[in-house]
C-alpha positions in Angstrom: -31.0 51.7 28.0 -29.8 54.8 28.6 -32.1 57.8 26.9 -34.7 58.2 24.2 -34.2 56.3 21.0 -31.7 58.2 18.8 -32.4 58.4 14.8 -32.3 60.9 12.3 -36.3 61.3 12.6 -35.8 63.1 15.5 -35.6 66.8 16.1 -31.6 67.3 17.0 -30.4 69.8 19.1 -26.4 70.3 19.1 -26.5 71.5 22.9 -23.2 72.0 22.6 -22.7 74.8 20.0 -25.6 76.4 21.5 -23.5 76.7 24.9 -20.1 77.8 22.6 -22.1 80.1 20.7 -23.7 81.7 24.1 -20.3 82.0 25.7 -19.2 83.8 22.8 -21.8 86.0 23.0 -21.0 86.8 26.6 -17.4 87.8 25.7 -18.6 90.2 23.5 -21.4 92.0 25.5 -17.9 92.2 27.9 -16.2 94.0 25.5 -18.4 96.3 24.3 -19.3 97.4 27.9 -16.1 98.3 28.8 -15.6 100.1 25.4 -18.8 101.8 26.6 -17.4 103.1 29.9 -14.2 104.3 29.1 -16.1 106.4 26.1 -19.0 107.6 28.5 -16.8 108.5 31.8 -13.4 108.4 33.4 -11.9 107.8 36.7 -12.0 105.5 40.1 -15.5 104.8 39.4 -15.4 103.4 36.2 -12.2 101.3 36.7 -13.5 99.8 39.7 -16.7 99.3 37.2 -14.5 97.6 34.7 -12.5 95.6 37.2 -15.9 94.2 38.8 -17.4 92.9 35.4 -14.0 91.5 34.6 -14.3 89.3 37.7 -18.2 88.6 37.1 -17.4 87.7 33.5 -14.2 85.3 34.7 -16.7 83.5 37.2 -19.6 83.7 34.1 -16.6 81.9 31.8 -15.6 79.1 34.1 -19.4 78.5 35.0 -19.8 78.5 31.1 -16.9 75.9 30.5 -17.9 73.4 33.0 -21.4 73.6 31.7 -20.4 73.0 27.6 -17.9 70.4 28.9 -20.8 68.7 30.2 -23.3 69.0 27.7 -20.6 68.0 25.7 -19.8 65.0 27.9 -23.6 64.2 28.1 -24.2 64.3 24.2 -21.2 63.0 22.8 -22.6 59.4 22.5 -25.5 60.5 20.9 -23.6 62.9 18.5 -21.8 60.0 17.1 -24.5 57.8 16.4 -26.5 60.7 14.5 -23.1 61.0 12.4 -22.7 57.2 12.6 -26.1 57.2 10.7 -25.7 59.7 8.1 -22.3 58.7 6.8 -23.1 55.1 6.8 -26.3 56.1 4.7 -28.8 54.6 7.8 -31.5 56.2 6.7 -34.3 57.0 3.6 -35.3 60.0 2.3 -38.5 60.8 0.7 -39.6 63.1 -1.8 -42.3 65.9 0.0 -44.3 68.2 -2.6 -46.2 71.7 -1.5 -48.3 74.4 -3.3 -46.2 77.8 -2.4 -46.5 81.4 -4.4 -44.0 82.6 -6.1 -42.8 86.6 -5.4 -45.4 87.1 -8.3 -48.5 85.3 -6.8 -48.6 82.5 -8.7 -48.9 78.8 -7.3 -46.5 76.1 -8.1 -45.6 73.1 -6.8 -42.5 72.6 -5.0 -40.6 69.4 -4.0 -38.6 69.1 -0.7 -36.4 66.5 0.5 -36.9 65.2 4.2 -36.0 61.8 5.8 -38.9 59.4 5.9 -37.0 56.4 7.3 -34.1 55.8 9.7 -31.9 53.2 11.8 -32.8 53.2 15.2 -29.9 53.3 17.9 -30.0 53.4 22.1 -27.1 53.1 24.4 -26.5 52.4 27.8 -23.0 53.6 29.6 -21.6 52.1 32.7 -17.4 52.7 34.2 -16.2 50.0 32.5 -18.3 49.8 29.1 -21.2 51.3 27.1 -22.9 49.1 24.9 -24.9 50.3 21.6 -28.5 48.9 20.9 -29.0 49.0 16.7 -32.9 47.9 16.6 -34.6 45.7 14.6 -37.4 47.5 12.5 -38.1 44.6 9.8 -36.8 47.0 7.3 -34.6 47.9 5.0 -31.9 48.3 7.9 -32.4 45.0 9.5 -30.2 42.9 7.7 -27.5 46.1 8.7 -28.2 45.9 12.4 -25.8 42.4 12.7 -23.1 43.7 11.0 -21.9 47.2 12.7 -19.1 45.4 15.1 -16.2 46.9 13.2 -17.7 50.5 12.3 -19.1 51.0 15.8 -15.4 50.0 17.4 -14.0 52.6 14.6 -16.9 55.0 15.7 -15.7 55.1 19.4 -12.2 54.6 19.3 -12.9 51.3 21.4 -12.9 47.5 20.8 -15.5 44.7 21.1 -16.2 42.7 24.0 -18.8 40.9 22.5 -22.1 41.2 20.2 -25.4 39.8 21.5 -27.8 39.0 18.6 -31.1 39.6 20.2 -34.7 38.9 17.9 -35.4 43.0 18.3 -31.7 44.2 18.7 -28.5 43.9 18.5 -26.1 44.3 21.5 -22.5 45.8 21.0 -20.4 45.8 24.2 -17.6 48.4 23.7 -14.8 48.1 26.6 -14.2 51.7 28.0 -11.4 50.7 31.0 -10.2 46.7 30.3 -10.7 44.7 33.9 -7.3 44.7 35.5 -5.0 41.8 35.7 -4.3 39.6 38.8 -0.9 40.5 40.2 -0.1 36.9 42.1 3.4 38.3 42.9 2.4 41.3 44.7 0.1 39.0 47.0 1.8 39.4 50.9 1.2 35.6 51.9 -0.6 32.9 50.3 -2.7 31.0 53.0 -5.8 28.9 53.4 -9.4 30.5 52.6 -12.8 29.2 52.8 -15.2 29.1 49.8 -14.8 27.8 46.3 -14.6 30.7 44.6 -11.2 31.5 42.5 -10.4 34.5 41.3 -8.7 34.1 38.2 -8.6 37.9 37.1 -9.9 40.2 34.9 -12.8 40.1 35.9 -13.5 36.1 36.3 -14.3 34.6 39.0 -14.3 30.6 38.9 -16.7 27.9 41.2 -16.1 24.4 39.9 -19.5 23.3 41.9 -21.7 26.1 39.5 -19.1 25.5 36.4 -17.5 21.6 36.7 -14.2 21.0 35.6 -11.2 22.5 33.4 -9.8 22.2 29.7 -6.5 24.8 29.1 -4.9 24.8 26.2 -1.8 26.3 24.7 1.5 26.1 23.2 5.5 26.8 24.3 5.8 30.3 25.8 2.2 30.8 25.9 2.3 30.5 29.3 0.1 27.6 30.4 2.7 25.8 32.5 2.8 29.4 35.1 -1.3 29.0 34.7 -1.4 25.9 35.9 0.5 26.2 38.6 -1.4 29.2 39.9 -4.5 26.8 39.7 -2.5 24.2 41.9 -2.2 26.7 44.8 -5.5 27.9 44.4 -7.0 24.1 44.9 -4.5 23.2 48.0 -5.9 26.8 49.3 -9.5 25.6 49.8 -8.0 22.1 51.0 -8.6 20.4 48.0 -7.3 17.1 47.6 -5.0 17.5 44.0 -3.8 13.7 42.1 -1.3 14.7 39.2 -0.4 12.9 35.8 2.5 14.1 34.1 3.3 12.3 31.3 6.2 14.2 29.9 7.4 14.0 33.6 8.2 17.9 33.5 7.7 20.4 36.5 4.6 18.8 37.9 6.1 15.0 37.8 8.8 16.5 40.0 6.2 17.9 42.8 6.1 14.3 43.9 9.0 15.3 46.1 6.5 17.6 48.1 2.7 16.0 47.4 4.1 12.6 47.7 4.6 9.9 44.8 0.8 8.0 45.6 -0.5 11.2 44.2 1.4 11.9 41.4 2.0 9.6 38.2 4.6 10.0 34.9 4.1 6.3 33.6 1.2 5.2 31.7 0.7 2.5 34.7 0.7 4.5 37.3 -1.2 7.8 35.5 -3.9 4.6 35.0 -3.0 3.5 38.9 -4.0 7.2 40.0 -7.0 7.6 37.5 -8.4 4.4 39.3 -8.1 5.8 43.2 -10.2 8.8 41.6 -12.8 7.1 40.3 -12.6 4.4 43.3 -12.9 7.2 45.8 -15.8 8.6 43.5 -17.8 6.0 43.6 -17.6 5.4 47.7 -18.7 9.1 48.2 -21.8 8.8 45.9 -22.8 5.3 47.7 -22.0 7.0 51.3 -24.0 9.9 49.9 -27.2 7.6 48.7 -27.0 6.0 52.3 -27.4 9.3 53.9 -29.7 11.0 51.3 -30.2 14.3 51.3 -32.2 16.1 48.8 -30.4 19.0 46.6 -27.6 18.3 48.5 -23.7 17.7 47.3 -20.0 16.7 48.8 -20.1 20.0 51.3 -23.5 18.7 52.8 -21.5 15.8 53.9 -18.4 17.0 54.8 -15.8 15.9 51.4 -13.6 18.1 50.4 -13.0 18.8 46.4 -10.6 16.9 44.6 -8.4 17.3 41.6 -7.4 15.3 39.2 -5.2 17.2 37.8 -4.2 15.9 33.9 -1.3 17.5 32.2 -0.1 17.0 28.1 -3.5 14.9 27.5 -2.0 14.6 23.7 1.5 13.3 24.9 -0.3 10.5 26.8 -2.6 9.6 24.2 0.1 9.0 21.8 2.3 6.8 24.0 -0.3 4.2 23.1 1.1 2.1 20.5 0.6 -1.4 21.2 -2.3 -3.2 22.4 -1.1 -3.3 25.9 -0.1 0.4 25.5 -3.5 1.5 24.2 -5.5 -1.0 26.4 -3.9 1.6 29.5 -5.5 4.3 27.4 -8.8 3.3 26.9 -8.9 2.3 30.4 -7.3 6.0 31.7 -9.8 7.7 28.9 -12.9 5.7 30.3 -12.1 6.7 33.8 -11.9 10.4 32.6 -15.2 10.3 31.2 -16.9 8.7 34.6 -15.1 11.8 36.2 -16.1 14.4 33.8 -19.9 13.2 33.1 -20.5 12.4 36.9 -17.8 14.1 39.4 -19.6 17.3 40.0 -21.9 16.1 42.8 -19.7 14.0 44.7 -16.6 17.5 44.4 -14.4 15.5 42.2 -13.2 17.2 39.1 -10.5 17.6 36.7 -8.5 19.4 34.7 -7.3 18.8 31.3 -4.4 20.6 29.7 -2.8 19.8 26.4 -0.7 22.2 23.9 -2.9 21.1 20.8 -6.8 20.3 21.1 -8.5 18.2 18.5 -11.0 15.5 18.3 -8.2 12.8 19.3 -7.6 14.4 22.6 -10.7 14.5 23.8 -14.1 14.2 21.8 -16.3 17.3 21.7 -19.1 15.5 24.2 -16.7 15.4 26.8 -15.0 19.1 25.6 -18.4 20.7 26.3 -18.7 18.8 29.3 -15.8 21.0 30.7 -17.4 24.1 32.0 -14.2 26.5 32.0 -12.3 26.6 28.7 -9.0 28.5 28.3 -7.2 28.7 25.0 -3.8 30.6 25.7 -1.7 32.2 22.9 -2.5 32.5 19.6 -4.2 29.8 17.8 -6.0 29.1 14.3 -9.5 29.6 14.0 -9.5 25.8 13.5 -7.9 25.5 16.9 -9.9 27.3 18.3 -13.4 25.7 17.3 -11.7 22.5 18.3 -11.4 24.2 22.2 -15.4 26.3 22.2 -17.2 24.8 19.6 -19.9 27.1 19.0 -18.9 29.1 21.6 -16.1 29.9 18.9 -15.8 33.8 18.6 -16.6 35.1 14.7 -13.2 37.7 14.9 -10.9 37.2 17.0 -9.0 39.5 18.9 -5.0 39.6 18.3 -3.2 37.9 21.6 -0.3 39.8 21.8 0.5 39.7 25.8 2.0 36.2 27.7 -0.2 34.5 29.3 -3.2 36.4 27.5 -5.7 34.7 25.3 -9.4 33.4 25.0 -11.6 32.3 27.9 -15.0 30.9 27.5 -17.3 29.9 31.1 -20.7 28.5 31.2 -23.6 29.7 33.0 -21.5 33.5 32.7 -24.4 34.3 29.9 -21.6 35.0 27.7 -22.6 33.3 24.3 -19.0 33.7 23.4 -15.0 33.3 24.6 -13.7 36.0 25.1 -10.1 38.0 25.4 -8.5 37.0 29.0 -5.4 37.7 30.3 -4.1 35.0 32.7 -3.0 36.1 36.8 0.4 37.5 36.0 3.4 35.9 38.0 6.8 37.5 38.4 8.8 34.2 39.1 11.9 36.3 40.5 9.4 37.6 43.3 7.3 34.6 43.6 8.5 31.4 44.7 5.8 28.7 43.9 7.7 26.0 45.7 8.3 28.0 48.9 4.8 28.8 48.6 3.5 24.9 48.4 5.4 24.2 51.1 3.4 26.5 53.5 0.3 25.1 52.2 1.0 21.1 52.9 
C-alpha cells in the first residue's frame, strides 16, 4: 500500500495550492520590481536589469509548473478520497466544549465542532491499475466498506476489475490502461513452439497441466466458432494430438479433409467411436506410467504429448438422444467425458467443451467446476451465467459490447471472480486458418 492511511483525522495539506499560491506570489514580486526600476533609474543598465529577471523569472515559472504538476500528480489520489469521504458523509463529528473569555473578561463555555471518527482509505498505484483499500474498523463504517464499487469507479473516472473482500479490507481494483488484445492476424508465421503455455490475450496466459481442461460458451455472432479455432492452432503448435466431435457437422466436421476422418466424428456412433480411442489411449498411458513409476511426475516425464479432445455443440449432441439406443450412445459418450475430465490431467489428455447454451443438462456443475478455464462469450443472463462460474459468478456485470469479448474465469489465477475478456482478434480476410493448418500437419 502505497502511503500513510488517508482519513479525515488527519492533518491535510493541499500541496498543491500552496505551490499555485507561491507561483503567484513570484509573479508579483516580478512585477513590482520592474515597476521599481523604471521609477528609481533609466537607461542600458536597468533594461539589461529588467531583461535578466525576466529570464530568471521564465526559468523560476517553468521550474514552478513542473513542480505543482507534480505535487499535483503525486496528491491527486489522495485528494479524492478526502473528498470521497466528506461528500459520502464517511465520517463522525463530535461535539468539543472549552472555557474562553469573552472581550469583557468573562468565562463562558464554548462548543466546537471537530471530527472524532472517520473511514479509513490506502491505495496502491501501479501502470496498469491502482487499487483502493477501504478498512475495516468494526465501526459504524464497516458495513460501508463492501459497498463503494460503483462510487469509487464514479470517483476516478475508471471501472472495476474486481473487488476482493478481505476480513480487515476491502480491495477495489480500478483498471487505469485495459491489457491489450491479441492481434492473430498481424502474426508473420504461425509455426511450432515448445512449452504449454497459450497466450490467449489480455493479459491471460493458459497451461492446461496447472489449469486442466476447457468449457466456452456462447451464442451466433458471439464469436466462439473464430475462438475455437484459434485454440485448434494453438494445440497442433505444441504437437498436440487434437480428436474432434462435431455434431452439427459445421466447420470443424469438415477439417476431416486435413486431420483425417479417424480423428474427427459428426455421428453419434462415431463421436462415441472417438470418445472411446480417448479414453482407451488414457488408460494405456496411466498403466505404462504405473509400470515405470515416477514420483510427482506426469505425461512430459515420459515423453506423451497432450491430447485434445476437442467437443463442439455439447447441447446439439445431447439432444439427438431420443430413443433408447440414441441415449444409450449418450450415456456412454457422457461417461467417457467424465473419466477424461475427472482423471486426464496426469496422463496430458484433456478436453474442451463448447456449447451455445450452458445449463445443468449439458453438463452437471461437478463436472463444470472440474473445467479449469471457463469462457462465456457475448452477452448472457445472469442466470446463464451462474450456470457457466457458479460462484465464481460476478455480482455486476460488465456490458459486452465488442465481438469476441466477454467473461473469463481461470483457476489457480487467485482471481475469486470472471472477469471482462476480450477474445484474440482475427481478421479472416488477412488470416487464412486453413492455409495455416496445413503448415502445421
Amino acid at each position: 500500500m502505497e502511503g500513510k492511511e488517508i482519513s479525515l483525522l488527519d492533518r491535510y495539506t493541499d500541496w498543491y495550492s500552496i505551490m499555485k499560491n507561491l507561483e503567484v506570489f513570484l509573479h508579483i514580486l516580478f512585477i513590482l520590481l520592474m515597476i521599481t526600476i523604471f521609477l528609481t533609474s533609466a537607461g542600458a543598465w536597468s533594461f539589461m536589469l529588467v531583461t535578466l529577471i525576466a529570464y530568471v523569472a521564465i526559468l523560476v515559472h517553468k521550474v514552478m509548473k513542473k513542480k505543482r504538476n507534480r505535487i499535483a500528480k503525486k496528491h491527486f489520489i489522495k485528494d479524492r478520497l478526502v473528498y470521497f469521504i466528506k461528500a459520502n458523509s464517511l465520517y463522525e463529528e463530535g461535539i468539543r466544549e472549552s472555557e474562553q473569555r469573552d472581550n469583557q473578561g468573562r468565562w463562558k463555555t464554548v462548543r466546537e465542532k471537530y471530527i472524532s471518527n472517520s473511514a479509513v482509505f490506502s491505495y496502491e498505484q501501479t501502470d496498469r491499475k491502482l487499487i483502493v483499500y477501504a478498512h475495516k474498523n468494526a465501526d459504524n463504517f464497516t458495513a460501508k466498506m463492501s459497498q463503494l464499487e460503483e462510487g469509487l469507479s464514479a470517483l476516478f473516472g475508471l471501472p472495476v476489475e474486481r473487488v476482493v473482500n478481505r476480513n480487515t479490507l476491502v480491495e477495489y481494483h480500478l483498471v487505469i490502461a485495459p491489457p491489450e488484445r491479441l492481434d492473430v492476424s498481424v502474426i508473420s508465421e504461425i509455426s511450432m513452439v515448445d512449452g504449454l503455455d497459450i497466450n490467449l490475450g489480455y493479459g491471460v496466459t493458459y497451461n492446461p497441466v496447472k489449469c486442466p481442461h476447457i468449457l466456452v460458451s456462447g451464442g451466433t455472432g458471439s464469436g466462439k466458432s473464430v475462438f475455437i479455432s484459434f485454440l485448434l492452432l494453438e494445440f497442433i503448435r505444441r504437437e498436440s494430438t487434437v480428436y474432434i466431435c462435431d455434431p452439427k457437422a459445421s466447420d470443424l466436421g469438415s477439417l476431416s479433409h486435413y486431420i483425417g476422418d479417424e480423428k474427427i466424428a459428426t455421428t453419434p456412433n462415431n463421436i462415441a467411436r472417438v470418445v472411446r480411442l480417448v479414453v482407451t489411449e488414457m488408460k494405456e498411458r496411466y498403466a505404462f506410467m504405473n509400470a515405470n513409476f515416477k514420483y510427482g511426475s506426469n505425461f512430459a516425464d515420459h515423453n506423451y504429448s497432450p491430447i485434445w479432445l476437442v467437443f463442439d455443440e455439447m447441447g446439439a449432441f445431447q439432444a439427438s438422444g431420443t430413443d433408447k439406443k440414441s441415449k444409450e450412445l449418450v450415456n456412454e459418450v457422457m461417461d467417457g467425458l467424465k473419466q477424461v475430465i475427472l482423471l486426464g490431467r496426469q496422463s496430458g489428455i484433456f478436453c474442451l467443451i463448447s456449447a451455445q447454451q450452458m445449463n445443468a443438462n449439458t453438463l452437471n456443475t461437478d463436472l463444470r467446476d472440474n473445467l479449469g478455464l471457463r469462457i462465456a462469450l457475448g452477452a448472457n443472463s445472469s442466470e446463464g451465467y451462474r450456470m457457466i462460474f457458479g460462484s465464481a459468478t460476478p455480482e455486476n456485470i460488465p456490458p459486452i459490447e465488442t465481438k469476441g469479448a466477454g467473461l473469463l474465469y481461470m483457476q489457480g489465477s487467485g482471481e475469486e471472480c470472471a472477469k471482462y475478456w476480450e477474445s484474440p482478434y482475427v481478421d479472416m480476410k488477412k488470416f487464412d486458418f486453413i492455409a495455416e493448418l496445413k503448415k502445421l500437419l
